[in-house]
N, C-alpha and C positions, 0 to 999 in steps of 0.2 A: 703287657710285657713285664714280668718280674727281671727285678731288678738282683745284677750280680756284681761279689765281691773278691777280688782274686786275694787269696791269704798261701802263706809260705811256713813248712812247717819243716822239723830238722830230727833226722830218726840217729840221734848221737851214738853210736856204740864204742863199746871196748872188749877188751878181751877177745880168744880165738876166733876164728871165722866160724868154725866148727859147732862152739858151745859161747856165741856174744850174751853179755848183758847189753840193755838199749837203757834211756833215760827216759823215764816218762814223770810228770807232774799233775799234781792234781789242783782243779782252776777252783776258784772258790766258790763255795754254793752262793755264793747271793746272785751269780753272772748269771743273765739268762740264757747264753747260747752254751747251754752244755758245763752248767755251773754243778760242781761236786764231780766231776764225770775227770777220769785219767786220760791226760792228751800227750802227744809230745811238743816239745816248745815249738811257738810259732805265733803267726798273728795275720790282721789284714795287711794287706800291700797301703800306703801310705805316699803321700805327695813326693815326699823326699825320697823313696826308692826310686821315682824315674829320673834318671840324671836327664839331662838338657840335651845332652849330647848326642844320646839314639834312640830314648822312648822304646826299644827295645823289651820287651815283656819278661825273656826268658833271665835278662842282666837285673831285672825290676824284683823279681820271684828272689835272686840270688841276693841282693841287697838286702830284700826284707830280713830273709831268715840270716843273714849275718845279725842285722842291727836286731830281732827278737831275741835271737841267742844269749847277744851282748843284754838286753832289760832283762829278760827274763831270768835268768841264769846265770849271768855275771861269767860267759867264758868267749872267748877270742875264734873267731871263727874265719878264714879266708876265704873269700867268693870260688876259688880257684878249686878250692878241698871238698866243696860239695856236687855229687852225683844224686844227678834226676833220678827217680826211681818209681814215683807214681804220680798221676795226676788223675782226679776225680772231681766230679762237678756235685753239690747234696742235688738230691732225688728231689722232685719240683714238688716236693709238698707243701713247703714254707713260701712267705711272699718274698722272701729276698735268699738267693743259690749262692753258697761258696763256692767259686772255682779251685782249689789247693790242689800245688804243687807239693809233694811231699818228697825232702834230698837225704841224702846219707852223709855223714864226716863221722870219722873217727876220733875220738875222745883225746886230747893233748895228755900227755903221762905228767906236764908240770902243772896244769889245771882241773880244779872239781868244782863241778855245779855248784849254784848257790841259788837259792830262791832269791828273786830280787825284785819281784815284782807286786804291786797289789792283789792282778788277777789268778797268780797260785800261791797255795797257802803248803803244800809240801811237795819235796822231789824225791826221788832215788833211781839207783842203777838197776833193772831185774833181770831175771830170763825171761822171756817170753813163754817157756811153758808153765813158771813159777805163775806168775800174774795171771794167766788164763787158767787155773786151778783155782786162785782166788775170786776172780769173776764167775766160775761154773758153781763154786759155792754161794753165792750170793753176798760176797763179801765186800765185794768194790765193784764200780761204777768205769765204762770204757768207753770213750766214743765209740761207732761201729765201725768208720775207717781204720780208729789205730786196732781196732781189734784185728779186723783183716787181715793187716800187716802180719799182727803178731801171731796170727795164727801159718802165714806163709815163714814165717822167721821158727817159728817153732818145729815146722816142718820139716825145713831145707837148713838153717842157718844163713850164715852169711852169702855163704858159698852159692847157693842155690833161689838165695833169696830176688837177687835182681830177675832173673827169668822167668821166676814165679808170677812178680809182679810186673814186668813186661807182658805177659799172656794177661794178668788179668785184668790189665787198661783195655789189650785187646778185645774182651770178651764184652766189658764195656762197650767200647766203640762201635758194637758188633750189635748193642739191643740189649745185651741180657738185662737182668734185673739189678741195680744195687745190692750188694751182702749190709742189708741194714737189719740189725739186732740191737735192741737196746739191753733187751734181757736174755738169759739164756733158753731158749725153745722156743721163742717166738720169732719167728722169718716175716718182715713187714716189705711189705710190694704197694707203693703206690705207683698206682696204674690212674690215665686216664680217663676222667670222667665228665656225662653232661649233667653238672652239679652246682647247686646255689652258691655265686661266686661271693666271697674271691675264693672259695675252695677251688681247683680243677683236676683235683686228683681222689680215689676214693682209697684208702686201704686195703690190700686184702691182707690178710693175718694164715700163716702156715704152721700150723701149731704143734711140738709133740718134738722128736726125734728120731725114732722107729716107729709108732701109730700117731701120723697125723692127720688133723684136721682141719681145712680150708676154710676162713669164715670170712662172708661177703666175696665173692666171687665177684667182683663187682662191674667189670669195664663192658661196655658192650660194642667199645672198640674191636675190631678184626685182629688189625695187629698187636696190639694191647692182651688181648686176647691169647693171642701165640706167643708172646714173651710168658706171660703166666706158664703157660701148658709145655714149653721149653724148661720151664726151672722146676716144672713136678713133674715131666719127663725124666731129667736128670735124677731127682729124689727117687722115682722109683727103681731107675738101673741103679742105682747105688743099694737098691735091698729093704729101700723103706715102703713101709703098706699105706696107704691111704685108707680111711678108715672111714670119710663122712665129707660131706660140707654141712656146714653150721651156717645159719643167716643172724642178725640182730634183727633185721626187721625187713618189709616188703619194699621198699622205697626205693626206684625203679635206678638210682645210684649205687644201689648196693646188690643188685642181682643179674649187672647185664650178662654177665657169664655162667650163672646157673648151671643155665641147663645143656650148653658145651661141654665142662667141667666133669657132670655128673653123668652124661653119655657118654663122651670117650675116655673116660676112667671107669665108666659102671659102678658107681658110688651113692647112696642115697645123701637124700636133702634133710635135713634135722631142721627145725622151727617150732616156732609157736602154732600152735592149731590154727591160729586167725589168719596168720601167714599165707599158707597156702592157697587159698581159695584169691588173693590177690596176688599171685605169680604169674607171669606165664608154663601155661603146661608144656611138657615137653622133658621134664625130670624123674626121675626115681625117688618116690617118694620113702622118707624113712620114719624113722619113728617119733612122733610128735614132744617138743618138749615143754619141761611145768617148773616153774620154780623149786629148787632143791635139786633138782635131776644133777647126777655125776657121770661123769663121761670119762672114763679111763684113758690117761695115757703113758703108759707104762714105766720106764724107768726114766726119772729124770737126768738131765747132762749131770750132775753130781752125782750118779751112782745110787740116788736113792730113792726108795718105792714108794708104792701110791698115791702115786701123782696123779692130777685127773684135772680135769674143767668142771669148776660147778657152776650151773645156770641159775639166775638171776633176773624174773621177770620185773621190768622196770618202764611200764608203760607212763604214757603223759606225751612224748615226742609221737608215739605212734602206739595203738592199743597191743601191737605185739610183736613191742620190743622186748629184744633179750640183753642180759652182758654173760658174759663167760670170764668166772674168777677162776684162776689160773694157782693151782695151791702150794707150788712148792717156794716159790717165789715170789708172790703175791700179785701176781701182776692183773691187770684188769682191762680185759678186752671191751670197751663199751659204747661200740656204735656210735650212734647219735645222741647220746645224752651228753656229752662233751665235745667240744672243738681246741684246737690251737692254734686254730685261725682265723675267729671269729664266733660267734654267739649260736646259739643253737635257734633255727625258726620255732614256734612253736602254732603251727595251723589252726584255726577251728575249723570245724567241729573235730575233725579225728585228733588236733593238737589241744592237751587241754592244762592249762599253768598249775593249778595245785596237784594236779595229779604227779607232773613231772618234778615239781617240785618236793612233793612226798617219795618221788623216785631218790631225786638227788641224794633227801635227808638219810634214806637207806642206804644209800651207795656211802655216802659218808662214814656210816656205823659200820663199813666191813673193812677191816685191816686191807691195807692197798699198799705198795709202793708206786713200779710203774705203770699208770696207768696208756694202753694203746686206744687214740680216739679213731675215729672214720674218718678224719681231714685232719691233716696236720702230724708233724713229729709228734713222739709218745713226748709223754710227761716224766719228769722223775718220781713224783712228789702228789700222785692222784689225790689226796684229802687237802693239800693245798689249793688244788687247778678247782675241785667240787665246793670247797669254801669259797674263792674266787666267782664263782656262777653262780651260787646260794645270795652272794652279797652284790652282785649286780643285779638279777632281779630286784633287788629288796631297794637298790637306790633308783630305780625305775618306778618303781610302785610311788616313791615317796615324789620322785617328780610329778606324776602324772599325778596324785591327791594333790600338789601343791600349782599344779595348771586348773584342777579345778574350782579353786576356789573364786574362782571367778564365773559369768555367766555361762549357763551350758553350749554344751563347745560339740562337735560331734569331733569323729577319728580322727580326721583333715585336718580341722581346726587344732587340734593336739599334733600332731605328728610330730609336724616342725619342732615345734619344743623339748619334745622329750627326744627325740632322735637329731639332735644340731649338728650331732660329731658322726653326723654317715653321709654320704652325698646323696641327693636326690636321688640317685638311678636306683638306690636300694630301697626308695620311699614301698614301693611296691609289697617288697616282701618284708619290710620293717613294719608296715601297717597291720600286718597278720598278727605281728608278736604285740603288737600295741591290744591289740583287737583282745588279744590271751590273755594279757593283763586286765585289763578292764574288765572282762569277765570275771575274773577270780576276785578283784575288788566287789562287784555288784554281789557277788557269791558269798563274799563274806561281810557284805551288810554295810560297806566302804561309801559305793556310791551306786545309781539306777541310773537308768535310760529312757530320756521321754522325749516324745517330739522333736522337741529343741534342740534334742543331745546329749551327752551325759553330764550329769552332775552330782555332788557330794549328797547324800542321804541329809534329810532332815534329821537332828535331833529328834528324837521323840518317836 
C-alpha cells in the first residue's frame, strides 16, 4: 500500500479576470520532489493544520495553504478567501502519492509576495501564456499540474477557468490518463503493470505533437489498456497521425499492449531485430531499428524544425535494448537502464554488468536533460541520476571484494552483506544482480569460482 500525503497549494492571481497574472515560484534545485521546477506556493498538510475541534479534511487543506502562504511568501491569506478549484492525486509511479488540493485568492492591492522561505529561491507574477512560451522554448522547468492549470488559465482566463477545471477533476475521476509532461512533446502514461516491485506501474511514452510515437505500450492490463487507447483516441480526433510504436526492449513489462495498440490503429512495431522474434505475434511488423537511426517528428511545440528521435542501442539490461534521444530538448527516453524507484536487475545470462555498464558510460557522454525511465517520475537532470547508477555499482563491487577477503563464500554466503539495506523478500532478485557483479569481477581478473565459492584471485 503506498503511502499518501495530502498538500495545499494557492493559485494567487491579480489583475483582470480576462487577462490575470498568477504567482508562481521556483523551489530550489537541491529539493528532491521537483527541485528547480516552477510551482505555485504550497506545501504538505502538517499536524497543526488539524485543529482538535473537527479533524475535518477540507478546513485542514485550508489551514495549510493559509499558514504556506504566510512561510513561503510572507503574504496574509483568510481561510474564508480561498476557492477549491482542483484536486489531483500524483499518478502511482512513485512509492509515496501527493493528494493536493489546489485553491484560488485574489492577490491583496496592500501586499506583494516575498520569498521567505528556504525551499524557493525566486518568485514573480506572470501570464500564464507568457510562462508556457518559456516552457515550450526549453527555458524553464513546470510541474505538470501547475502547467495544466496554466494551460486551462491561458485558455479561458479567470472567467472560464473554474469550469475548465471542474470538467477536468471529472475526467479524472472518470479513469482518463494524468496530463503529466515534464518536457514539452512527451505525454507520460503510467499504466499498470506485472513488474519487479516496488515498481507497479510501467511507462508508456506519447511522443511528437502531430507525428507521434507510442513507446512501450506496456500494460497488459484490459482496462489499463482502454485508458491508453481512450487518450490516443482523443489525439487522433483531434487531427494527429500516429506514426509507429517504438519498444526499448522485449521484456514482457514493457509490451503487454503491443499488439492491441498496433491492430486497432494499424500502426507498425519499430525495435531492434533481436526484439521481435521474443514478442508475441500478433503485430505489424515495421522497420527494424540500428543505432544512429533518426526517426522524424516534425515540428517541435516551439515552432522549430527537425526534430526527430535518435536511436540508441544500449544493450547490457537486455541484448536489444534501445533509448530514444529526443533532439530539440534533449530529453532521454531510456527504458530500463535507469529507475526512480529502485536499481536496475541485471539477469545472467541475457543481463550482463559491463556491458550495461559500458551502456551507461555512453548514455553519460550524450548531452541529456530530462531524462524519461520505464518506472518511476522522469528526472531532471539524466547525467546526474546515470553518475548516481555508475557510482552504486562501483560501491557494490568494492563491498563484495571486501566480503571476500575472507574464506570462499558462495552467493548466499555474500548476499546478506552486500544487500543489508533491502528486505529479504527481494533476496530473490538481488541475488541475480549479485550473480552480474561477480561475473564482471571474475571477467576482469578481480576474483574466480571454485568449489568452495568465490574468492579473491591469487596474486600471481
Amino acid at each position: 500500500m503506498k503511502k499518501i500525503k495530502y498538500a495545499a497549494t494557492v493559485i494567487l492571481s491579480r489583475g483582470p479576470d480576462h487577462d490575470p497574472e498568477v504567482y508562481l515560484a521556483r523551489r530550489a534545485p537541491e529539493i528532491r520532489f521537483f527541485g528547480d521546477y516552477w510551482v505555485f506556493p504550497g506545501g504538505n498538510l502538517d499536524k497543526v493544520d488539524y485543529a482538535d475541534d473537527d479533524g475535518d479534511l477540507d478546513s485542514a487543506f485550508r489551514r495549510c495553504a493559509v499558514r504556506e502562504a504566510s512561510e513561503e511568501i510572507n503574504i496574509t491569506i483568510q481561510p474564508r478567501d480561498l476557492v477549491p478549484v482542483f484536486r489531483i492525486t500524483t499518478p502511482p509511479f512513485a512509492p509515496v502519492l501527493f493528494d493536493t488540493l489546489f485553491m484560488h485568492a485574489r492577490a491583496s492591492d496592500n501586499e506583494t509576495p516575498q520569498i521567505d522561505n528556504h525551499e524557493l529561491v525566486e518568485g514573480q507574477f506572470v501570464r500564464p501564456s507568457e510562462v508556457l512560451d518559456a516552457w515550450r522554448q526549453g527555458e524553464i522547468k513546470i510541474a505538470p499540474p501547475v502547467l495544466y492549470l496554466l494551460e486551462m488559465l491561458a485558455v479561458s482566463g479567470l472567467a472560464g477557468f473554474f469550469d475548465l477545471a471542474r470538467e477536468a477533476n471529472d475526467r479524472l475521476e472518470q479513469g482518463h490518463l494524468h496530463p503529466v509532461y515534464f518536457s514539452p512533446g512527451i505525454f507520460m502514461a503510467p499504466l499498470s503493470t506485472h513488474t519487479i516491485p516496488p515498481a507497479t506501474t510501467t511507462n508508456t511514452m506519447i511522443v511528437g505533437t502531430e507525428k507521434l510515437y507510442i513507446v512501450d505500450p506496456a500494460t497488459a492490463d484490459e482496462s489499463e489498456q482502454q485508458r491508453l487507447c481512450n487518450k490516443l483516441d482523443a489525439l487522433v480526433a483531434e487531427g494527429k497521425r500516429l506514426q509507429g510504436i517504438l519498444l526499448t526492449h522485449h521484456h514482457f513489462d514493457h509490451v503487454g499492449a503491443v499488439n492491441v495498440v498496433s491492430q486497432r490503429y494499424g500502426i507498425p512495431v519499430h525495435a531492434h531485430e533481436l526484439c521481435y522474434p521474443l514478442i508475441p505475434d500478433g503485430y505489424l511488423k515495421g522497420k527494424s531499428l540500428v543505432d544512429g537511426d533518426i526517426l522524424d517528428l516534425g515540428t517541435a511545440p516551439d515552432g522549430s524544425d527537425n526534430w526527430h528521435l535518435q536511436v540508441m542501442h544500449t544493450p547490457g539490461h537486455a541484448v536489444d535494448h534501445l533509448c530514444f534521444l529526443e533532439s530539440r530538448y534533449q530529453a532521454a527516453i531510456v527504458g530500463d537502464m535507469l529507475s526512480t524507484v529502485s536499481t536496475i536487475l541485471i539477469n545472467p545470462p541475457e543481463g550482463h554488468m559491463r556491458t550495461y555498464l559500458d551502456s551507461l558510460e555512453r548514455l553519460l557522454n550524450t548531452p541529456m536533460r530530462t531524462l524519461y525511465p520505464a518506472h518511476g517520475p522522469a528526472h531532471r537532470d539524466g547525467a546526474e541520476l546515470i553518475r548516481y547508477f555508475i557510482k552504486h555499482r562501483h560501491d557494490r563491487e568494492v563491498a563484495i571484494i571486501e566480503s571476500l577477503h575472507q574464506t570462499p563464500q558462495s552467493t548466499n554466503d555474500i548476499l546478506p552483506k552486500i544487500y543489508d539495506d533491502v528486505p529479504e523478500s527481494v533476496y530473490p532478485i538481488a541475488v541475480r544482480s549479485l550473480l552480474a557483479s561477480l561475473i564482471k569481477l571474475e571477467e576482469d581478473g578481480v576474483c574466480e569460482q571454485s568449489d568452495a565459492g568465490w574468492r579473491l584471485c591469487q596474486p600471481g
